[in-house]
C-alpha atoms as an extended CHARMM CRD file, in Angstrom:
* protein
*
        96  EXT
         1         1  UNK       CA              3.7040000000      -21.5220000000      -19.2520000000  PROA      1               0.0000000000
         2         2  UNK       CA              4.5930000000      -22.0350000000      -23.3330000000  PROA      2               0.0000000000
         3         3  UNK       CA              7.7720000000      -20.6810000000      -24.5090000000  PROA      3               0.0000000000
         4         4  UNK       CA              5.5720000000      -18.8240000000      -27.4000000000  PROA      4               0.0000000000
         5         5  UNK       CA              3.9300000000      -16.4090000000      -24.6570000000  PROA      5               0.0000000000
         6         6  UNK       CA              7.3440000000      -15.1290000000      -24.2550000000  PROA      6               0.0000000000
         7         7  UNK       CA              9.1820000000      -12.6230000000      -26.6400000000  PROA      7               0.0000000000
         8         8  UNK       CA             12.5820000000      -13.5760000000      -28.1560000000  PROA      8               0.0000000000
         9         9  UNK       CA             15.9430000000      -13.0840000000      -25.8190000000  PROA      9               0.0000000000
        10        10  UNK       CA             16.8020000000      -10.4200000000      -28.8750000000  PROA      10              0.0000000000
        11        11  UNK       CA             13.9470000000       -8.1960000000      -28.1360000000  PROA      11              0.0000000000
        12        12  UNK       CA             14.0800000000       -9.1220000000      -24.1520000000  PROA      12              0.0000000000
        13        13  UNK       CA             17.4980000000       -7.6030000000      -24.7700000000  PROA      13              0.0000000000
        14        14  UNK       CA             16.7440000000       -4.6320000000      -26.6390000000  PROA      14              0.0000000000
        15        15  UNK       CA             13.8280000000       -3.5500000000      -24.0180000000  PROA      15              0.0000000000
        16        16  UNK       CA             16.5290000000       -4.5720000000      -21.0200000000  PROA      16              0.0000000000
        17        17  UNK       CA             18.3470000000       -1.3120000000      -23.1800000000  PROA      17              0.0000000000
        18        18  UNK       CA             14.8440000000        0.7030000000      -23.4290000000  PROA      18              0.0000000000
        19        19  UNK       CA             14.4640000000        0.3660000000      -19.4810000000  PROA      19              0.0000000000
        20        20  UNK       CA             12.3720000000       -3.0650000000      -19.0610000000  PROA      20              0.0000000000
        21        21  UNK       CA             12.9520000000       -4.1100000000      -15.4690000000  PROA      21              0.0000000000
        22        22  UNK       CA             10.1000000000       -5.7030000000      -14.1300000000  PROA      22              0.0000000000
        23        23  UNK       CA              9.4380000000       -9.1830000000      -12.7980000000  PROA      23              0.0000000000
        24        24  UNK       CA              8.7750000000      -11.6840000000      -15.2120000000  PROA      24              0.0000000000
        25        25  UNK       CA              8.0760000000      -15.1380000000      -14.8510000000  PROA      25              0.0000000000
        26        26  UNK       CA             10.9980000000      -16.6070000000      -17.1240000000  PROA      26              0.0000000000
        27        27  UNK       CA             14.6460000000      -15.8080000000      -17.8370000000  PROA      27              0.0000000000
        28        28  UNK       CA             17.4570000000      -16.5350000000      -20.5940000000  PROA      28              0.0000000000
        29        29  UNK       CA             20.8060000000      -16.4890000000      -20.3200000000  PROA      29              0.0000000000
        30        30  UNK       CA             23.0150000000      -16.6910000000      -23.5340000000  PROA      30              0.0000000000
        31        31  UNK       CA             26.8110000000      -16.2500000000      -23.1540000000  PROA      31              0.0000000000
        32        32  UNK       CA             26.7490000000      -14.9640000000      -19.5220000000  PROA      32              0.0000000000
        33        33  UNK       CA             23.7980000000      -12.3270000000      -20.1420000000  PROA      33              0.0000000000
        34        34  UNK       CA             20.6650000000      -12.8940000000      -18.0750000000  PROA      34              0.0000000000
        35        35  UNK       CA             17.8860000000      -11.3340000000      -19.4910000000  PROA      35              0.0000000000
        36        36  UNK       CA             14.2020000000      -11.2270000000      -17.9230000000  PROA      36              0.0000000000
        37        37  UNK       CA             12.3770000000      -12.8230000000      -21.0120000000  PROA      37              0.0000000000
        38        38  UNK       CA              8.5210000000      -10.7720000000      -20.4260000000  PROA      38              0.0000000000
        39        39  UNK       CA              5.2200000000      -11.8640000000      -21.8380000000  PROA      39              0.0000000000
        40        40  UNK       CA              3.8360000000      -10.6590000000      -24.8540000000  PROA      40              0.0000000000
        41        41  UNK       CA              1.6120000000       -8.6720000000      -22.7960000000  PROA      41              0.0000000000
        42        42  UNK       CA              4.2180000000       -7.5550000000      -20.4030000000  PROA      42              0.0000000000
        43        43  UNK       CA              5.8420000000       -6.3710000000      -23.6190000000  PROA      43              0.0000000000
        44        44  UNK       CA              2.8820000000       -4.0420000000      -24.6130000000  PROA      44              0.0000000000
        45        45  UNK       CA              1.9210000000       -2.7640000000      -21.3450000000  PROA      45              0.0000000000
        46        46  UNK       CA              5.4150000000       -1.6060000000      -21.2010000000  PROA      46              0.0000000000
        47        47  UNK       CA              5.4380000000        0.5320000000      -24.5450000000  PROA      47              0.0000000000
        48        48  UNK       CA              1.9060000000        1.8970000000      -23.6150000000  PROA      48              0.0000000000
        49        49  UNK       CA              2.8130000000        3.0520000000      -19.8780000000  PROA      49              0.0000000000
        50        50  UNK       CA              6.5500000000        3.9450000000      -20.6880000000  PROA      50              0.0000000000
        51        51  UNK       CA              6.6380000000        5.1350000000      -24.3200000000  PROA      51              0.0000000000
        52        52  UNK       CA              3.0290000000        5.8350000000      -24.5780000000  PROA      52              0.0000000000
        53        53  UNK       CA              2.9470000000        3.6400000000      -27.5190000000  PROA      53              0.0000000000
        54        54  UNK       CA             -0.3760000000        2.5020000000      -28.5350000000  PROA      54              0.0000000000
        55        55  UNK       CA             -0.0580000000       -0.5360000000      -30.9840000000  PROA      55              0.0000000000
        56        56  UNK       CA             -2.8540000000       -3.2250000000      -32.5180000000  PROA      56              0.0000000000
        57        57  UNK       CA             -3.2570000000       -5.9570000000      -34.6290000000  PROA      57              0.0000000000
        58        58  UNK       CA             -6.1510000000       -6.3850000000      -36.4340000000  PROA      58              0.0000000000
        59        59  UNK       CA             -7.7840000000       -9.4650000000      -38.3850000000  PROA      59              0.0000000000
        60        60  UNK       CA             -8.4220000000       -8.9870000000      -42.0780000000  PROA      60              0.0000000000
        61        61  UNK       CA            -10.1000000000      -11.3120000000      -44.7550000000  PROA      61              0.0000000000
        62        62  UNK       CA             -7.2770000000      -10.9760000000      -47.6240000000  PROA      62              0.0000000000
        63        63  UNK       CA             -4.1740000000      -11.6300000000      -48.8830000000  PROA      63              0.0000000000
        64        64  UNK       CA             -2.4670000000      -11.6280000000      -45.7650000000  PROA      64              0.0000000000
        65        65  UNK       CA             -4.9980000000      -12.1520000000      -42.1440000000  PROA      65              0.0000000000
        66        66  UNK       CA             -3.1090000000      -10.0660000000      -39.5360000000  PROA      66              0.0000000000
        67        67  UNK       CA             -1.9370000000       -6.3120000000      -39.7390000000  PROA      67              0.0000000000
        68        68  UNK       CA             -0.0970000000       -4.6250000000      -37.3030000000  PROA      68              0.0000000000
        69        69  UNK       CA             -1.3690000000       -0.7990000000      -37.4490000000  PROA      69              0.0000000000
        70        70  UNK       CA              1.8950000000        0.5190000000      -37.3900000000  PROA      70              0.0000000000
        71        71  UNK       CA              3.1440000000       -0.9700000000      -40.2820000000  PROA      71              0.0000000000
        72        72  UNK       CA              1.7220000000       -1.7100000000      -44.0040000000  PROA      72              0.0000000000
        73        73  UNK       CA              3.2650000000       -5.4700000000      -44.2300000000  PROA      73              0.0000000000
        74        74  UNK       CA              0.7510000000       -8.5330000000      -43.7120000000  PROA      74              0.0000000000
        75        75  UNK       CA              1.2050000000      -11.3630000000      -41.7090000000  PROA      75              0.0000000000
        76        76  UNK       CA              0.2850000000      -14.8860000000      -41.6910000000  PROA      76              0.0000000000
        77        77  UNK       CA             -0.2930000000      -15.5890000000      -38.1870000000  PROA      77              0.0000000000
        78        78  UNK       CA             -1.2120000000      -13.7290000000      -35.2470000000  PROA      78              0.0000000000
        79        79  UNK       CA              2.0900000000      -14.3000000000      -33.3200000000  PROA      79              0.0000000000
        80        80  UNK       CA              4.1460000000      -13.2820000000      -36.5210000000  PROA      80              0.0000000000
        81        81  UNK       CA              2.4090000000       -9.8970000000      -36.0980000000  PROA      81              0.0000000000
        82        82  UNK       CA              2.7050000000       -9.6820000000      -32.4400000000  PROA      82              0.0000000000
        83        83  UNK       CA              6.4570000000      -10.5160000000      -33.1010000000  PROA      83              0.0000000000
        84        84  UNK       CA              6.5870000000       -7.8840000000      -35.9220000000  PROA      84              0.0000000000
        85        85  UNK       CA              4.9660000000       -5.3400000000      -33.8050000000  PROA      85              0.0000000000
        86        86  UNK       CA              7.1870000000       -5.5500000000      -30.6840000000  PROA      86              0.0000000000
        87        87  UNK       CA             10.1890000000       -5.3370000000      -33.2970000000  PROA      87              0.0000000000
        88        88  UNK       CA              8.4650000000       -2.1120000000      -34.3070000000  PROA      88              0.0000000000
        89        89  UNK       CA              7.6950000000       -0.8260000000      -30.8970000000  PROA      89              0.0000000000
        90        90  UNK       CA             11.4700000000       -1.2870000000      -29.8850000000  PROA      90              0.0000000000
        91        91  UNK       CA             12.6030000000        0.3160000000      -33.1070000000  PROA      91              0.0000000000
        92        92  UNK       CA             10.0950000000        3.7890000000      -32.5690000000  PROA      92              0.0000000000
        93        93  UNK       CA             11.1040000000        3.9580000000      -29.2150000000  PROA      93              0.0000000000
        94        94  UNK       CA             14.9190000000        3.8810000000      -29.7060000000  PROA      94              0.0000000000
        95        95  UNK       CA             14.4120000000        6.7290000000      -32.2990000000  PROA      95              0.0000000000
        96        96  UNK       CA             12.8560000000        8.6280000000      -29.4000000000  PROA      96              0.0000000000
Protein backbone atom coordinates (compact mmCIF):
# COMPACT_ATOMS: atom_id res chain seq x y z
CA UNK A 1 0.00 0.00 0.00
CA UNK A 2 1.41 3.89 -0.76
CA UNK A 3 2.62 5.79 2.11
CA UNK A 4 0.10 8.74 0.84
CA UNK A 5 -3.08 6.52 1.84
CA UNK A 6 -1.83 6.93 5.27
CA UNK A 7 -2.23 10.11 7.53
CA UNK A 8 0.88 11.77 9.05
CA UNK A 9 2.47 10.12 12.48
CA UNK A 10 1.38 13.84 13.92
CA UNK A 11 -2.24 13.33 13.37
CA UNK A 12 -1.89 9.29 13.98
CA UNK A 13 -0.71 10.74 17.28
CA UNK A 14 -3.22 13.19 18.04
CA UNK A 15 -6.23 10.57 17.25
CA UNK A 16 -4.02 7.81 19.44
CA UNK A 17 -5.02 10.96 22.20
CA UNK A 18 -8.80 11.25 20.78
CA UNK A 19 -9.22 7.33 21.36
CA UNK A 20 -8.09 5.76 17.81
CA UNK A 21 -7.32 2.13 18.57
CA UNK A 22 -8.15 0.05 15.84
CA UNK A 23 -6.13 -2.21 13.58
CA UNK A 24 -4.44 -0.64 10.89
CA UNK A 25 -2.36 -1.97 8.35
CA UNK A 26 0.90 0.22 9.00
CA UNK A 27 2.78 1.60 12.00
CA UNK A 28 5.47 4.43 12.89
CA UNK A 29 7.61 4.63 15.48
CA UNK A 30 9.56 7.95 16.12
CA UNK A 31 11.68 8.22 19.31
CA UNK A 32 10.29 5.07 21.04
CA UNK A 33 6.45 5.94 20.30
CA UNK A 34 4.59 3.40 18.19
CA UNK A 35 1.75 4.78 16.71
CA UNK A 36 -0.92 2.81 14.46
CA UNK A 37 -0.59 5.10 11.30
CA UNK A 38 -4.72 4.55 9.86
CA UNK A 39 -5.92 5.17 6.35
CA UNK A 40 -7.40 8.18 5.25
CA UNK A 41 -10.57 6.43 5.38
CA UNK A 42 -9.95 4.78 8.65
CA UNK A 43 -9.42 8.38 9.71
CA UNK A 44 -12.99 9.54 8.67
CA UNK A 45 -14.93 6.61 9.63
CA UNK A 46 -13.51 7.24 12.97
CA UNK A 47 -14.73 11.00 13.40
CA UNK A 48 -18.17 9.98 11.87
CA UNK A 49 -18.84 6.83 14.26
CA UNK A 50 -16.96 8.34 17.36
CA UNK A 51 -17.40 12.13 17.17
CA UNK A 52 -20.26 12.08 14.86
CA UNK A 53 -18.36 14.31 12.65
CA UNK A 54 -19.59 14.54 9.22
CA UNK A 55 -16.85 16.14 6.92
CA UNK A 56 -16.51 16.53 2.78
CA UNK A 57 -14.51 17.79 0.24
CA UNK A 58 -15.90 19.02 -2.66
CA UNK A 59 -14.46 19.87 -6.29
CA UNK A 60 -14.84 23.44 -7.47
CA UNK A 61 -13.92 25.17 -10.87
CA UNK A 62 -12.00 28.38 -9.34
CA UNK A 63 -9.33 29.84 -7.79
CA UNK A 64 -8.55 27.08 -5.67
CA UNK A 65 -10.22 23.14 -6.89
CA UNK A 66 -10.82 21.44 -3.51
CA UNK A 67 -12.82 22.77 -0.39
CA UNK A 68 -13.14 21.12 2.67
CA UNK A 69 -16.81 22.08 4.04
CA UNK A 70 -15.65 22.80 7.29
CA UNK A 71 -13.41 25.35 6.51
CA UNK A 72 -13.39 28.53 4.00
CA UNK A 73 -9.54 27.98 2.77
CA UNK A 74 -8.97 26.36 -0.83
CA UNK A 75 -6.78 23.77 -1.69
CA UNK A 76 -4.76 22.72 -4.53
CA UNK A 77 -4.99 19.11 -4.44
CA UNK A 78 -7.30 16.65 -3.19
CA UNK A 79 -4.92 15.11 -0.57
CA UNK A 80 -3.98 18.71 0.71
CA UNK A 81 -7.69 18.94 1.62
CA UNK A 82 -8.05 15.54 2.96
CA UNK A 83 -4.89 16.46 5.05
CA UNK A 84 -6.46 19.86 6.00
CA UNK A 85 -9.66 18.27 6.93
CA UNK A 86 -8.38 15.53 9.30
CA UNK A 87 -6.28 18.49 10.95
CA UNK A 88 -9.71 20.06 11.37
CA UNK A 89 -11.54 17.03 12.52
CA UNK A 90 -8.83 16.45 15.31
CA UNK A 91 -8.93 20.10 16.26
CA UNK A 92 -13.23 20.14 16.68
CA UNK A 93 -13.05 17.12 18.44
CA UNK A 94 -10.43 18.08 21.08
CA UNK A 95 -12.61 21.23 21.76
CA UNK A 96 -15.36 18.74 22.55
Amino acid sequence: MNIKEYIPFEQALEMKELGFNEDAFGYLAIEGTSVQLPLYQQAFRFFREKYNLHSHIEYSKGFYEYWILLDVIGYDTYEEAELACIKKLIEIAKNR
